[in-house]
C-alpha positions, -999 to +999 in steps of 0.1 A: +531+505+331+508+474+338+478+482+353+474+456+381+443+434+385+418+441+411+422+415+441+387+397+451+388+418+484+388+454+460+359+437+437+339+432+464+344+465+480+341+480+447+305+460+438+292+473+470+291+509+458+274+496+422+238+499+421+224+466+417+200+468+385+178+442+392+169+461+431+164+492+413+130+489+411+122+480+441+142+511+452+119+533+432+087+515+447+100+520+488+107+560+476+076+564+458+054+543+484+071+572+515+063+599+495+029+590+483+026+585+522+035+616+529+021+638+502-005+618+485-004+612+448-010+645+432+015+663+456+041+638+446+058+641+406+078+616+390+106+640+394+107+637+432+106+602+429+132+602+402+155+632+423+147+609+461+162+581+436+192+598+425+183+584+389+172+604+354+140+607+350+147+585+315+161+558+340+126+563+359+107+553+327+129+527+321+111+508+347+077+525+351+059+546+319+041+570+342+027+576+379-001+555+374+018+523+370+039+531+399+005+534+420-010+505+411+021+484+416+023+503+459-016+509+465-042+489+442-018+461+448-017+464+484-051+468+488-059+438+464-034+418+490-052+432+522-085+423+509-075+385+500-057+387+532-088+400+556-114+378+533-092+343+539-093+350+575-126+356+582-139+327+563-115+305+584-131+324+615-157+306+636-182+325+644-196+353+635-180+375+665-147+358+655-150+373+620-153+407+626-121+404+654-097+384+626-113+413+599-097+435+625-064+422+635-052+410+604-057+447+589-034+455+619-012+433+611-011+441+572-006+481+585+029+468+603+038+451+577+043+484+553+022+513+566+034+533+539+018+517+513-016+516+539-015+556+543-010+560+510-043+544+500-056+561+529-042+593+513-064+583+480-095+594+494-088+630+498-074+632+461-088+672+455-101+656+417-113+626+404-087+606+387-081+570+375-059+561+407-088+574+429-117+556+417-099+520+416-087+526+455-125+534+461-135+508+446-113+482+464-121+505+499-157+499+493-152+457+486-131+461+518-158+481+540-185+458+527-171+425+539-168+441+572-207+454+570-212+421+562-195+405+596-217+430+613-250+419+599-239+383+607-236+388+639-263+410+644-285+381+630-263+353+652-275+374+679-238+382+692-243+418+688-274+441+695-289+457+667-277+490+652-268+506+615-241+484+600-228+511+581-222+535+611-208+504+630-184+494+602-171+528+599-165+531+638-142+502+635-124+513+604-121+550+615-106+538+648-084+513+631-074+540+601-061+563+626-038+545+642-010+551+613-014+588+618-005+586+659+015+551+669+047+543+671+060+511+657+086+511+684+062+521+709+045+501+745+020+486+723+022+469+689-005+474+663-021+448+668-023+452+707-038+486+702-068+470+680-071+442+706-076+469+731-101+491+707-121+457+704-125+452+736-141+490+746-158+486+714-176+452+725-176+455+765-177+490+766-162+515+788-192+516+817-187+495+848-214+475+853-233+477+879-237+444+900-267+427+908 
């Protein structure tokens, strides 16, 4: 008996059901970026990743030799972006005071724009041993702390903000900004970046009225 030919309606319905080889590893980046997210890099295996996947773990080193790779492509990679990101915004800034607001409201925007890959680095830091993956995300954590410390002492010295310890300062803004991916909602009242707007302005102004004269 002839077999009949596909129609172009049935090859289309059929390719839809195909994984597409050249989106596969951007698949395997999106389920390793969650789960890093969630569990942090040693509490996630290649193994989840490769089971989340539905692929052999053969098919996962196919595309990536090891866990490493795969977290240097989500998190150094990220952070590399969100330091280039922050650092082209606050030379564009103004003034001093402008610098440290853009420092702060681009981060928020970079957290929308994948805040799994953002916890994930966050995640980094409480790594129980030191590894490879651990010491490069410092590393880019402290090149990104420091050209915040460094809006602070400018503005400090532009005499926009009163003097105080630049590093304590710099990690109030960043602890405040680093939580926010642990409690808000994307779908929520407020975007991200209406939330930092709002931490900006009790950070600067205060929360105290002021009493009139």
């Amino acid at each position: 008996m002839a077999t009949r030919r596909p129609t172009e309606d049935t090859a289309a319905a059929t390719e839809g059901f195909r994984p597409r080889v050249d989106n596969r590893p951007e698949q395997i980046i999106g389920i390793a970026c969650r789960l890093f997210a969630k569990r942090g890099y040693e509490g996630t295996s290649l193994r989840d990743i490769a089971e989340e996947a539905q692929i052999t773990k053969a098919a996962l080193y196919y595309h990536f030799p090891n866990k490493e790779a795969l977290y240097h492509r989500i998190v150094l990679d990220s952070l590399r972006a969100l330091i280039d990101s922050v650092r082209a915004a606050v030379d564009a800034a103004p003034t001093p005071l402008e610098k440290v607001r853009q420092y702060m409201l681009v981060s928020a925007d970079f957290m929308d724009a994948d805040r799994d890959s953002w916890m994930a680095g966050s995640n980094a830091f409480w790594m129980g041993a030191e590894s490879e993956p651990r010491t490069l995300t410092i590393a880019l954590r402290n090149e990104y702390e420091t050209l915040l410390r460094s809006c602070i002492a400018d503005a400090i010295n532009a005499g926009e903000f009163r003097p105080s310890n630049i590093a304590l300062t710099g990690r109030f803004l960043l602890s405040a900004l680093n939580q926010i991916s642990r409690w808000h909602n994307p779908k929520g009242v407020l975007s991200t970046r209406e939330v930092v707007e709002q931490y900006l302005d009790m950070a600067l102004h205060g929360l105290q009225v002021q009493a009139k004269a």
